[in-house]
N, CA, C and O atoms as a MOPAC input file, in Angstrom:
PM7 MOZYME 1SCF
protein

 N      0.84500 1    -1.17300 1     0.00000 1
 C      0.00000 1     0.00000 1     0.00000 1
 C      0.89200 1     1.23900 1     0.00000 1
 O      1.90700 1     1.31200 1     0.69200 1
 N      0.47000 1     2.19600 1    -0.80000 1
 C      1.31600 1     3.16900 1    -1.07700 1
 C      0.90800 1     4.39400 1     0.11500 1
 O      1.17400 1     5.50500 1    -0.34300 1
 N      0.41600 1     4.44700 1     1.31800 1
 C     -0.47100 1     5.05100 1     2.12400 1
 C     -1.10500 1     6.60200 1     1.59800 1
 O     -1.32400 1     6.96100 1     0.44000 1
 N     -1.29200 1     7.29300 1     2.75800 1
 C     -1.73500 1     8.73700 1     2.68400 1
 C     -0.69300 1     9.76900 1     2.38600 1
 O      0.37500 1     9.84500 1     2.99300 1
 N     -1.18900 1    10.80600 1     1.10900 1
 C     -0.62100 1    12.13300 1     0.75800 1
 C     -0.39300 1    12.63500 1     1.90200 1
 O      0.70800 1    13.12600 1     2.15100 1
 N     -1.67700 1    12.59300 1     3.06300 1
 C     -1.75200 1    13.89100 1     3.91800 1
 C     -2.51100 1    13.38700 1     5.39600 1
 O     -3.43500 1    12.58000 1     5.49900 1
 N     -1.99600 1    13.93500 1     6.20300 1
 C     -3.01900 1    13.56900 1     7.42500 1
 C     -4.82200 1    14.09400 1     6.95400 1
 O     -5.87000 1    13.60100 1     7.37000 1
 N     -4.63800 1    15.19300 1     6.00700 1
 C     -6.38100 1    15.36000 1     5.91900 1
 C     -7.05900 1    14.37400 1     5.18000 1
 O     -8.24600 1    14.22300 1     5.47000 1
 N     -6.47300 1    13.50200 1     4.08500 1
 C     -7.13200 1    13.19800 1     3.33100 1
 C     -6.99600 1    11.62200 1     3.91900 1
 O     -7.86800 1    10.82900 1     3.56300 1
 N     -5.64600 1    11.03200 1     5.03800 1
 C     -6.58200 1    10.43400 1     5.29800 1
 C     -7.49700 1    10.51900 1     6.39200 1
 O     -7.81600 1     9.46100 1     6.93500 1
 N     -7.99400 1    11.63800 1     6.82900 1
 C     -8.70500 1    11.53800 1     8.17600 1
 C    -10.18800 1    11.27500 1     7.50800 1
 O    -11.05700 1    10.63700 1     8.10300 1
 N    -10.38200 1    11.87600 1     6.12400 1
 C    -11.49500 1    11.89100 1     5.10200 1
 C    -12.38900 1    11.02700 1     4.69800 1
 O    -13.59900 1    10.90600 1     4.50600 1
 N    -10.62800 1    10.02800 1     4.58000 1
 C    -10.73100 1     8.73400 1     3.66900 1
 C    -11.70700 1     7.87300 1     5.33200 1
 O    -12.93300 1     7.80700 1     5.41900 1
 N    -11.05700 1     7.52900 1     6.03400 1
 C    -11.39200 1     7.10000 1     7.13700 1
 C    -12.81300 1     7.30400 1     7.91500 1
 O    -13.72400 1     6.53800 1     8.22900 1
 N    -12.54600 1     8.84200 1     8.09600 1
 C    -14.31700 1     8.88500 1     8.24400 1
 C    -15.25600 1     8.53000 1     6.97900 1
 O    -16.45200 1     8.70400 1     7.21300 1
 N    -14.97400 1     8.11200 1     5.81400 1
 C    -16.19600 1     7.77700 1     5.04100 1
 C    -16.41100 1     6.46300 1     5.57200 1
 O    -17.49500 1     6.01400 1     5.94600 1
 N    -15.15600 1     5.80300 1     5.58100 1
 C    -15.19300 1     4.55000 1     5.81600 1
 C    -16.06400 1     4.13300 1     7.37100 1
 O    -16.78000 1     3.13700 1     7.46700 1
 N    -15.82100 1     5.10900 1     8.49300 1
 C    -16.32000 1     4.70900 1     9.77100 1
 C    -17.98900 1     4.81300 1     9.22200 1
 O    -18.81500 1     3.91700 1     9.39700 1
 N    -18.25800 1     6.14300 1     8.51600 1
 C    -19.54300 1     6.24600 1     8.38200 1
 C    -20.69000 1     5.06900 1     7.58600 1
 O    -21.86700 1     4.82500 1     7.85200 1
 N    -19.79700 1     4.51400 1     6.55400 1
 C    -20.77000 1     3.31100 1     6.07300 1
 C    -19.98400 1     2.03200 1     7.33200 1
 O    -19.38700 1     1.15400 1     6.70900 1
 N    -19.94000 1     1.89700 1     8.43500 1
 C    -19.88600 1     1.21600 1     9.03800 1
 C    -21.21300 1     0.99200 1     9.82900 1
 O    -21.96000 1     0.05800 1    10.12100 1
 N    -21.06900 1     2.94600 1    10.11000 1
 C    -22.10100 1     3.41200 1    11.18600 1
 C    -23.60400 1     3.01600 1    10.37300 1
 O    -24.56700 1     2.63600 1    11.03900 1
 N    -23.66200 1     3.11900 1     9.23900 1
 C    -24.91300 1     2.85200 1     8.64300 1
 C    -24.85900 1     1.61100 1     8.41800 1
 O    -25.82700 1     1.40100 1     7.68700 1
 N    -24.28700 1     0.58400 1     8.60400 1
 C    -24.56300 1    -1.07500 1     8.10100 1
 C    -25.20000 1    -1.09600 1     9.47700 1
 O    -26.40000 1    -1.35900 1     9.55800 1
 N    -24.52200 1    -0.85100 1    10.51000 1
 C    -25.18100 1    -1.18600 1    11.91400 1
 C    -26.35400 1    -0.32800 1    12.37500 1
 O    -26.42000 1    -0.25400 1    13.60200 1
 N    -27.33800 1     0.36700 1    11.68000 1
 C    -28.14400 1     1.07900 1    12.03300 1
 C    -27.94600 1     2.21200 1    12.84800 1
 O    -28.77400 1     2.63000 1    13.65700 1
 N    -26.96400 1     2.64700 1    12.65000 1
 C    -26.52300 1     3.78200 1    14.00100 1
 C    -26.08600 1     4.86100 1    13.05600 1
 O    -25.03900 1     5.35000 1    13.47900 1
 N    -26.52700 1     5.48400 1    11.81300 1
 C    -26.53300 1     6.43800 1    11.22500 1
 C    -27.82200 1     7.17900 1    10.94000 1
 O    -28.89700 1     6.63400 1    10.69000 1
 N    -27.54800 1     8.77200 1    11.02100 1
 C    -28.55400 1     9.24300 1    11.28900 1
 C    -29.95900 1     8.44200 1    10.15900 1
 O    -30.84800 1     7.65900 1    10.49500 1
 N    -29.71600 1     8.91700 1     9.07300 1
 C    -31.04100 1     8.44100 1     7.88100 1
 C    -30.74500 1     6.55400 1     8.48000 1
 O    -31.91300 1     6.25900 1     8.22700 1
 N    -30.50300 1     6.00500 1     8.69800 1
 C    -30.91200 1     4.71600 1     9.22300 1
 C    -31.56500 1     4.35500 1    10.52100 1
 O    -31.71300 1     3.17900 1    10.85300 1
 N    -32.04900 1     5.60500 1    11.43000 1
 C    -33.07000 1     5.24700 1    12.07900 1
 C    -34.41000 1     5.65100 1    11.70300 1
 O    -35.51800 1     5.18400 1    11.96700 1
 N    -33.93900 1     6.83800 1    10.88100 1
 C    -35.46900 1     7.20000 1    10.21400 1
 C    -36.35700 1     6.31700 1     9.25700 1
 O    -37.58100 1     6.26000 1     9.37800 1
 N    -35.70800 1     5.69600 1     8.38300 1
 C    -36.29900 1     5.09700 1     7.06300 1
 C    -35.81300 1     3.60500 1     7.08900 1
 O    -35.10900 1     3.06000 1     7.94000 1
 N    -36.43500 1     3.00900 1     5.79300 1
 C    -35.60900 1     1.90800 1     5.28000 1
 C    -35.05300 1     1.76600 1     4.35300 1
 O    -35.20600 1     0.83900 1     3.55800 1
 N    -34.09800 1     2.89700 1     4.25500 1
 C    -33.09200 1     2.93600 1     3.09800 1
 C    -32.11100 1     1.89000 1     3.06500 1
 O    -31.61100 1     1.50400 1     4.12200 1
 N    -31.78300 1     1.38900 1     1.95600 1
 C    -30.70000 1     0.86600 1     1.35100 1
 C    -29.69400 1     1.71400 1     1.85700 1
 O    -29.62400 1     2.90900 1     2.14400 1
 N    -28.76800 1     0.52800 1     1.88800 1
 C    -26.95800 1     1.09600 1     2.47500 1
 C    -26.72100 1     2.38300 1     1.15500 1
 O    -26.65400 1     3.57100 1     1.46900 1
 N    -26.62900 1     1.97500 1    -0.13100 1
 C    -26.60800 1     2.92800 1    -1.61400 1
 C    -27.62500 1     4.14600 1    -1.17400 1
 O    -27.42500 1     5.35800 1    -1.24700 1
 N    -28.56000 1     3.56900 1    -0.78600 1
 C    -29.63900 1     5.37700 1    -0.87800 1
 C    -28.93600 1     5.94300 1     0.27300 1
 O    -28.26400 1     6.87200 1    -0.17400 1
 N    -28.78600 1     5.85500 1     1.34900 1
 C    -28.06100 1     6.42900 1     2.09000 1
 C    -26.98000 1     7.11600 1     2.21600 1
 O    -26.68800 1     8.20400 1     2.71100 1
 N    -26.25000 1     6.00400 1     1.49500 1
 C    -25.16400 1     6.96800 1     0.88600 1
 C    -25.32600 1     8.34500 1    -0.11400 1
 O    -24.71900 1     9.41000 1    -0.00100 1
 N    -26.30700 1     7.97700 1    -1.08700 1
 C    -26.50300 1     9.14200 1    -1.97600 1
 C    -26.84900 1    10.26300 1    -1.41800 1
 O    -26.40600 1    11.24600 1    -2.01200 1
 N    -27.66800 1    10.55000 1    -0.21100 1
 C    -28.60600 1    11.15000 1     0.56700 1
 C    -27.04500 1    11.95000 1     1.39100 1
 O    -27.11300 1    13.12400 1     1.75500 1
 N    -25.98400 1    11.28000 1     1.55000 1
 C    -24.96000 1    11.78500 1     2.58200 1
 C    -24.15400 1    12.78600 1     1.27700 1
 O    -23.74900 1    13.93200 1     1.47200 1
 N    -24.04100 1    11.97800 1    -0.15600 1
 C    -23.41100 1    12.65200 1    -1.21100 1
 C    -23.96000 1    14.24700 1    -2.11600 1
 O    -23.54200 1    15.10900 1    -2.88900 1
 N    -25.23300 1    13.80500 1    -1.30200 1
 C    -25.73300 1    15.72700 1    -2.33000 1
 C    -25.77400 1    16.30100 1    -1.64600 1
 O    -26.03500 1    17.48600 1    -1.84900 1

């Protein structure tokens, strides 16, 4: 692995990653509201 440019990008990279964690386990915000798909959720975090 060639790692991180930068401490920001990976702090970035990392929190996306914690965040679709947080949403597989139901503990993201739009995953207590609805029954979104892991994908709609994500889109919903992307616009």
């Amino acid at each position: 692995m060639l790692g991180f440019k930068s401490r920001t990008v990976a702090s970035v990279i990392l929190g996306g990653i914690e965040m679709v964690h947080m949403m597989r386990k139901g503990q993201a915000k739009y995953a207590r509201s609805s029954r979104l798909s892991l994908a709609e959720q994500f889109s919903i975090l992307a616009a």
